[in-house]
KOLVEXMI-170265 format. One record per residue (C-alpha): residue in one letter; x, y, z. Coordinates in steps of 0.001 Angstrom, whole numbers, plus 500000, padded with zeros to 6 digits. Layout:
<atoms>
  residuo       u       v       w
        A       X       Y       Z
...
</atoms>
This chain:
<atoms>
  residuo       u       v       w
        X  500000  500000  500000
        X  501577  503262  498852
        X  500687  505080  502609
        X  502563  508352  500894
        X  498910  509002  498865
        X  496626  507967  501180
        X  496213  512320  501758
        X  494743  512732  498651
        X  492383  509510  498415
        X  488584  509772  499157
        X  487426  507525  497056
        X  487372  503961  497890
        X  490243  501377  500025
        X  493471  499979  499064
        X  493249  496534  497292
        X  497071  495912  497340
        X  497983  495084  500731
        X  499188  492219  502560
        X  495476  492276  504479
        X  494314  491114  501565
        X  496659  488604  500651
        X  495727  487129  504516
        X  491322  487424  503639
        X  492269  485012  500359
        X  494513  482670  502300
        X  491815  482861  504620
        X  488706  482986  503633
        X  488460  481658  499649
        X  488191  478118  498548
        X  489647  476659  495319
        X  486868  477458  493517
        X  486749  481067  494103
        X  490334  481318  494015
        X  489949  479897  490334
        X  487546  482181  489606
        X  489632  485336  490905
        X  492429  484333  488987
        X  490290  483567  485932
        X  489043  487040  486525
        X  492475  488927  486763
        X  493253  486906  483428
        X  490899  488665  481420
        X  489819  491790  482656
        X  491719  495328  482300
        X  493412  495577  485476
        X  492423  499635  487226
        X  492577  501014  490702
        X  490764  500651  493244
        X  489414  497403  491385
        X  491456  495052  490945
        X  491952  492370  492752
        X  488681  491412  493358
        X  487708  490342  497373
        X  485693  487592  495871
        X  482929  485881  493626
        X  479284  486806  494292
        X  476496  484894  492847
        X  473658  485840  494216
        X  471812  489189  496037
        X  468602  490177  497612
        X  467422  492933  500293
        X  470373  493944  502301
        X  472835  491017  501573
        X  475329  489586  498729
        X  476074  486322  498902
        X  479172  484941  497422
        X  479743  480995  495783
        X  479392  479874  499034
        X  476356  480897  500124
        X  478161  483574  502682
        X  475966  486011  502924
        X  477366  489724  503457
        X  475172  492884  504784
        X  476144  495366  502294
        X  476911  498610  503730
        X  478472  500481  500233
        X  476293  498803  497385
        X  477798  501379  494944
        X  474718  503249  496404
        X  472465  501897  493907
        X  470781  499443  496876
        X  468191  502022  497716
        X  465912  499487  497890
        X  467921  496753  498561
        X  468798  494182  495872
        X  466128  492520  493824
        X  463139  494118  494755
        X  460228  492055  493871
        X  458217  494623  492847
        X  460435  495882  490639
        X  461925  492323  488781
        X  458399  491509  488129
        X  458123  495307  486207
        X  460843  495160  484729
        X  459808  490966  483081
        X  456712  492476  481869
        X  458828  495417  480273
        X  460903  493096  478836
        X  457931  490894  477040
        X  456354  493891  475683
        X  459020  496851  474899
        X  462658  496148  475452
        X  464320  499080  473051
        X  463439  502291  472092
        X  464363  503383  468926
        X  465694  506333  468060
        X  463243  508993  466760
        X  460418  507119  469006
        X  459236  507913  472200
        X  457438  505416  474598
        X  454521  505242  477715
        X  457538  504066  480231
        X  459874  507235  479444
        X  456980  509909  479461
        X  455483  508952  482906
        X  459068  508482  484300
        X  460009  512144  483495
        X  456632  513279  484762
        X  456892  511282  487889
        X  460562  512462  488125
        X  459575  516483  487747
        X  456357  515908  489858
        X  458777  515185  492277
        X  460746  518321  492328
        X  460076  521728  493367
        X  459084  524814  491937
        X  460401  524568  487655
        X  463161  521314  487724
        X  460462  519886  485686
        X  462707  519914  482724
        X  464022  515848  482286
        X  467106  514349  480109
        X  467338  510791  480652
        X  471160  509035  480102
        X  472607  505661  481257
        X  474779  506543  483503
        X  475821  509286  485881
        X  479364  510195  484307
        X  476749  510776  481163
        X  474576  513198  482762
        X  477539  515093  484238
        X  478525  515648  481062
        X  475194  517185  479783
        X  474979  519472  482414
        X  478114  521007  481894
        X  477212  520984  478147
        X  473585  522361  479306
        X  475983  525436  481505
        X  477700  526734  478634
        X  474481  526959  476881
        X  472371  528985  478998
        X  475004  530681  480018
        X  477417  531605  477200
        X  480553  530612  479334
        X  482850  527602  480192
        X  484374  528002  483082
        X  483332  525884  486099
        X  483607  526133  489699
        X  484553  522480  491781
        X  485702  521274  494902
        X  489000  519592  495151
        X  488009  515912  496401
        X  484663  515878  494869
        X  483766  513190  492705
        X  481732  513592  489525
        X  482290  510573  487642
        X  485352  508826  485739
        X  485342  510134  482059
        X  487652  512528  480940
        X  484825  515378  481218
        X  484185  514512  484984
        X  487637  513965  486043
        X  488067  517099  484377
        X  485957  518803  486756
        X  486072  516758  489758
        X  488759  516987  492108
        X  489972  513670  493146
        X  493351  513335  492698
        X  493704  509484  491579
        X  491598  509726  488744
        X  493461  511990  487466
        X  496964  510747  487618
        X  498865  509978  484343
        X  495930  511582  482302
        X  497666  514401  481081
        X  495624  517705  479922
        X  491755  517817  481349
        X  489026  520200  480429
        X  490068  523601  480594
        X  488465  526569  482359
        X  488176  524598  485666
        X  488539  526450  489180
        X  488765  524273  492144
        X  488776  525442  495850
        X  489151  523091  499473
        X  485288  522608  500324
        X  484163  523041  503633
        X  484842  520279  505564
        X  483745  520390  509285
        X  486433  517868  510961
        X  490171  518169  510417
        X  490013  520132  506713
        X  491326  523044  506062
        X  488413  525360  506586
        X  487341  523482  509925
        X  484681  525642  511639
        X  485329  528304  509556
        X  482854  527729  506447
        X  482689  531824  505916
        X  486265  531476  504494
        X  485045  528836  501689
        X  482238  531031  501101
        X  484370  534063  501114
        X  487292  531785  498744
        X  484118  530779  496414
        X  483339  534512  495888
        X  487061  535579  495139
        X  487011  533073  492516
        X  483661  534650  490935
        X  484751  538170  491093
        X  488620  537564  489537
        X  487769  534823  486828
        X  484583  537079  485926
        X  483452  534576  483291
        X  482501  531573  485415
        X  479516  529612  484239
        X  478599  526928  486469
        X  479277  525701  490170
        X  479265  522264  490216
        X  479307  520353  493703
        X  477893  517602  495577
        X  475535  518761  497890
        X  476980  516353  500689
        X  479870  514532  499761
        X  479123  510620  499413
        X  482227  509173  499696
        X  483396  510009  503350
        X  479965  511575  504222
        X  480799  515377  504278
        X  477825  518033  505428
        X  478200  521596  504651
        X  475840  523208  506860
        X  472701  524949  505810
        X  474078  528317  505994
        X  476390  527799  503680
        X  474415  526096  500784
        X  472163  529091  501519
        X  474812  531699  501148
        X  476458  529700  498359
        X  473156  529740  496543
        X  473142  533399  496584
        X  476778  534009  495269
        X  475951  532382  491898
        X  472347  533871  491307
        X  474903  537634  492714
        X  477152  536238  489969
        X  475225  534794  486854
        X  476662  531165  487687
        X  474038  528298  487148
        X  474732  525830  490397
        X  475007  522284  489093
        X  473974  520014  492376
        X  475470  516535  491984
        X  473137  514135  493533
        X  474057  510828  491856
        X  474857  508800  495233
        X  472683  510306  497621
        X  469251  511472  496119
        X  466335  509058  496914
        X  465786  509168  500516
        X  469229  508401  501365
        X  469999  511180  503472
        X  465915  511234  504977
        X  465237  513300  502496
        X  463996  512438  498403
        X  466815  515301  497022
        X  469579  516262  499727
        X  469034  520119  498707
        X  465664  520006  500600
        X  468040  519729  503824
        X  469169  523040  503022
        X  466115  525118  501698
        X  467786  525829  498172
        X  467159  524646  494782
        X  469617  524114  492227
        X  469594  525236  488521
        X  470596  521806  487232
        X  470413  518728  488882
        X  472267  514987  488298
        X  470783  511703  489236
        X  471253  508369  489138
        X  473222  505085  491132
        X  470288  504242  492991
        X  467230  505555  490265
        X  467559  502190  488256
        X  466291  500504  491598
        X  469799  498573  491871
        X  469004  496515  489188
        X  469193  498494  485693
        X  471632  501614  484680
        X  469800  505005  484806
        X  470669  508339  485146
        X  468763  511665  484736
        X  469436  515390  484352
        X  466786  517515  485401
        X  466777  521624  485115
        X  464461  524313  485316
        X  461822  525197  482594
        X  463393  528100  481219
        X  466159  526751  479766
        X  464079  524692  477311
        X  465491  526478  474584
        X  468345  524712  472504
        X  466690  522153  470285
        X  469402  523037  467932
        X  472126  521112  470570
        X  472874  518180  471100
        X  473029  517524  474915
        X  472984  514161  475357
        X  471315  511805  472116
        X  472259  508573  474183
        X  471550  505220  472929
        X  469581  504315  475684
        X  468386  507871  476261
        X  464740  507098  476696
        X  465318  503709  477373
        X  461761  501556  478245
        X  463277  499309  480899
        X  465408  502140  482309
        X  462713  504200  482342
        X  460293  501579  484025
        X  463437  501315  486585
        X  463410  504831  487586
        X  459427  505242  487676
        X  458759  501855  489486
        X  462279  502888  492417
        X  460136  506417  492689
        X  456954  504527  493565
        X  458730  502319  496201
        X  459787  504920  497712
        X  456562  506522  498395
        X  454790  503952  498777
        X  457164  501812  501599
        X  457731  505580  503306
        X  461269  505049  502822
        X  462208  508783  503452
        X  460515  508859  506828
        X  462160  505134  507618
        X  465530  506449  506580
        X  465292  509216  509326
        X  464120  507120  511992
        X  466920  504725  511308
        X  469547  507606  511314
        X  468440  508773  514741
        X  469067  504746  515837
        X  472715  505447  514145
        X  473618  508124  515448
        X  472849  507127  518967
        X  474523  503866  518884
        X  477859  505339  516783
        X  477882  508086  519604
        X  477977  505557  522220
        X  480506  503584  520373
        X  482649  506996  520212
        X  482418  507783  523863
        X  483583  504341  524092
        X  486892  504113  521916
        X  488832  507089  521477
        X  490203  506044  517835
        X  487235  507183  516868
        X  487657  510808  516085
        X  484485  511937  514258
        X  480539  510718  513640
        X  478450  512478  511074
        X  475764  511085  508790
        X  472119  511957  508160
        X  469568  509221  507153
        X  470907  505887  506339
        X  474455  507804  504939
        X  477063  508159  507697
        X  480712  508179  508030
        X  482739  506875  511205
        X  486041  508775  511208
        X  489187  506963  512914
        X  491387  509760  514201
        X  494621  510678  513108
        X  496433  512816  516139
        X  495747  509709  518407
        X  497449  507390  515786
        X  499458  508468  513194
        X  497960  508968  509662
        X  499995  504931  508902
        X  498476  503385  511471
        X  494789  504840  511345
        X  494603  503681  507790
        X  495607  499861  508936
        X  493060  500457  512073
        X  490382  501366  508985
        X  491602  498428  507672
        X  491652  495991  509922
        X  488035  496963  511030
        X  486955  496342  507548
        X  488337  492801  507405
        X  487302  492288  511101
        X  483219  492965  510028
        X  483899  491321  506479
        X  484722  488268  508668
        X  481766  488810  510181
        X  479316  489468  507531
        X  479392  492821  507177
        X  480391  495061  503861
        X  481291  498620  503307
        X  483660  501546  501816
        X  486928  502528  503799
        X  486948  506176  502208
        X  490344  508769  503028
        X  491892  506384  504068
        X  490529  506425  507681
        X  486810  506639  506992
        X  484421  504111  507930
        X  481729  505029  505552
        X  478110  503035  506225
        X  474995  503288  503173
        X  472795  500282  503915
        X  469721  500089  501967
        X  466703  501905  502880
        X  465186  498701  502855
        X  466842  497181  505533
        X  465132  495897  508958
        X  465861  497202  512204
        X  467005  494142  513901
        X  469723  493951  510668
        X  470732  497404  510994
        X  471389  496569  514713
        X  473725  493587  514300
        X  475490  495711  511715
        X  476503  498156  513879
        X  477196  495981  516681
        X  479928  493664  514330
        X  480932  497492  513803
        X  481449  498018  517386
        X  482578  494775  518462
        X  485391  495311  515295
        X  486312  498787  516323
        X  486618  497506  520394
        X  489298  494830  519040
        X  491174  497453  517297
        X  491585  499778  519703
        X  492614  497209  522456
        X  495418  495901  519817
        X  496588  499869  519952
        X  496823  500136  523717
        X  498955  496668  523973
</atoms>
C-alpha cells in the first residue's frame, strides 16, 4: 500500500495490501480462488478494482452472497441498493417490460419514458420539471456542463477539490479527486477548484465563511465563470456543509450569473431522509444529476433535470444517448420512485439515522480512535482519528476493522483512508441494521485494544 497518497484519496480502500493477501489465504476456497484468477486473466486491470475480494452469485434485500452461500450485509452497494437488491416489485416490472418493449428506437418515444420524466419532475420543486434521461451518471455530468455553457454563454466551472463527479475525461476534468486523474495528462480547461468546507480536520474546519468568502474571490477575479458544480453532501466520506452555507452559496451564483450544478448521483432518493439532499438546506439548484440508485439497483439510469426556462436549445445536442429514453430504464426509475413513496422510505431512513447516530455516539464515547461521527439518514461516516494514531496506522486500524466485520458478515467503503463510511439500503430491517453496527462496534473495540497493547 503506497501510505505516501493515502492524503489525497477519498474515494474507495486499498486493494494491494498484505490484508488482503491474509482474507484470500483465509477465507476463499479453490473454487473462488479459480475464479479470481480467471478474473484477473481477462479483465483490464484499474485502481481501486482490481483484485477482486471475491465471487458473488447471488443478492437480495440487504445482503450479497458469494459461491458459498456467505451472505454479506452490504453497507456500500455502489449506492444503487436504495431498495435493497432485487426488489420484487420491481423484477416483476421490469419481466413484463421486457415481454412487451425492450428498446426504444431512436426517433420514438414510449409510455415508460413519458410517465418516468413526469413522475421524476412531479417530484421536484418549483420549475426542475425539465428531464434528460442518460445511462449513467458520468453521462449526465457531462450534459449538464454541456447544458451550463448553453444557457450561460461561458465555460468556466467552479469544483471542489476531492469531489467526485464521475470517471470520464469530462468529469475527472471537473472533479477533484486526485487518483483519477493521475497519468491523464491535459483535462478540460476553464476549471477552478477550491478546498470545500469540511467540518472535521480540513482546512476550513469551523470556519465555512472562508470557503464562502474563497468561492466569491474566485467569481469576482475569473469574471466569466459559468457553472458551480458540487455535491451537495459529499458521498464518499459523508461530508455536510451546513445549511448556511448552501444558503449563502446559493446566493453568490444567482449575485454572479453562475448556474449551480447540484450533483446528487449517490445520495438522492431518501438516502439522506430526504427524496433530494438540497431540501436539507432550503435551496434549489439550477441543474440537477441523478442516478446510482434511480435504476432501483438493478438496471443503469441516470437523469438530468433543470428548470423550465432553459428549454430552449433544440438546435444542441446535449445528450442523444443510445439508451436515452430507454423503456426498461425508464420503468426502473418510475417503478424505484413509487417504492419509495409507497414503503415511506424517506421517513424510515430518518428514523433509522436517529438509531445510528445514537449507537455510533455511544461507540465513540467508548473508543477514542474514533475521532468523528456524522451522517444523516441511512448515509454516515465513522472517522478513525489521526492525532491519536498516526495517519499509517489509522489507515491499517480502517483496515483491519473492515476485514474484522467482512469476517463477520458485514460490507462497506473505507473512504480517506481512515473513513468508515456506512449506506445500507433503505430497505433494511431494524434488527439487521442493529447487528450491523454491533459487528461494527465489536470490530472497532478489538482494534483499539490491539493499539493500547
Amino acid at each position: 500500500m503506497d501510505l505516501d497518497k493515502t492524503h489525497y484519496r477519498t474515494e474507495g480502500d486499498i486493494n494491494g495490501t498484505p490484508a488482503r493477501e491474509q482474507w484470500w489465504a483465509d477465507h476463499t476456497d479453490k473454487e473462488t480462488q479459480a475464479w479470481l484468477q480467471k478474473d484477473a486473466r481477462y479483465f483490464l486491470h484499474q485502481s481501486m478494482s482490481t483484485p477482486c475480494l471475491d465471487v458473488l452469485q447471488h443478492c437480495d434485500g440487504p445482503n450479497i452472497r458469494n459461491l458459498n452461500g456467505k451472505a454479506y450485509l452490504d453497507f456500500h452497494g455502489n449506492n444503487v441498493h436504495q431498495l435493497g437488491f432485487s426488489h420484487p416489485k420491481l423484477v416483476q416490472r421490469l419481466y413484463e417490460q421486457m415481454q412487451q418493449l425492450s428498446f426504444s428506437t431512436r426517433r420514438y418515444t414510449n409510455i415508460p419514458a413519458i410517465n418516468f420524466a413526469q413522475k421524476l419532475a412531479e417530484s421536484l420543486p418549483g420549475d426542475l420539471n425539465r428531464v434528460l434521461l442518460a445511462p449513467s451518471g458520468t453521462a449526465v455530468i457531462g450534459m449538464a456542463l454541456k447544458l451550463a455553457r448553453a444557457v450561460t454563454g461561458k465555460h468556466k466551472v467552479v469544483s471542489f477539490w476531492d469531489s467526485f463527479h464521475g470517471a470520464s475525461l469530462d468529469a475527472i476534468g471537473v472533479g477533484g479527486e486526485a487518483v483519477f486523474r493521475e497519468h491523464m495528462g491535459p483535462l478540460m480547461p476553464g476549471v477552478e477548484r477550491i478546498p470545500p468546507p469540511i467540518t472535521y480536520r480540513g482546512i476550513f474546519e469551523g470556519q465555512e465563511e472562508k470557503c464562502l468568502e474563497y468561492l466569491e474571490y474566485v467569481f469576482t477575479k475569473e469574471g466569466d465563470i459559468g457553472a458551480f458544480m458540487a455535491e451537495t453532501i459529499r458521498n464518499t466520506d459523508a461530508q455536510f456543509p451546513s445549511e448556511n452555507f448552501w444558503k449563502k452559496a446559493r446566493a453568490l451564483c444567482n449575485a454572479h450569473g453562475v448556474l449551480l450544478i447540484l450533483d446528487e448521483i449517490p445520495i438522492a432518493l431518501g438516502r439522506t431522509g430526504a427524496l433530494f439532499a438540497f431540501e436539507h438546506y432550503g435551496i434549489q439548484p439550477d441543474i440537477l444529476c441523478l442516478g446510482k440508485g434511480l435504476g432501483g439497483g438493478i438496471f443503469p439510469q441516470a437523469a438530468l433535470v433543470c428548470r423550465d426556462a432553459y428549454n430552449q436549445f433544440a438546435h444542441i445536442s446535449l445528450g442523444h444517448y443510445t439508451h436515452e429514453k430507454s423503456p426498461l430504464g425508464a420503468t426502473a426509475g418510475l417503478t424505484t420512485l413509487e417504492i419509495i413513496e409507497s414503503e415511506d422510505l424517506v421517513q424510515k431512513a430518518q428514523n433509522d439515522g436517529e438509531f445510528i447516530k445514537t449507537r455510533l455516539h455511544t461507540i465513540q464515547n467508548k473508543y477514542n480512535i474514533v475521532g468523528d461521527i456524522r451522517g444523516k439518514g441511512l448515509l454516515w461516516g465513522v472517522e478513525l482519528v489521526k492525532d491519536r494514531l498516526s495517519k499509517e496506522k489509522a489507515v491499517e486500524a480502517a483496515e483491519k476493522v473492515m476485514y474484522s466485520c467482512l469476517e463477520k458478515g458485514l460490507s462497506f467503503k473505507v473512504s480517506a483512508g481512515n473513513v468508515i463510511q456506512l449506506s445500507p439500503a433503505l430497505t433494511i430491517s431494524r434488527p439487521d441494521l442493529a447487528r450491523a453496527l454491533d459487528y461494527v462496534e465489536e470490530s472497532i473495540a478489538n482494534v483499539s485494544n490491539q493499539e493500547h497493547q
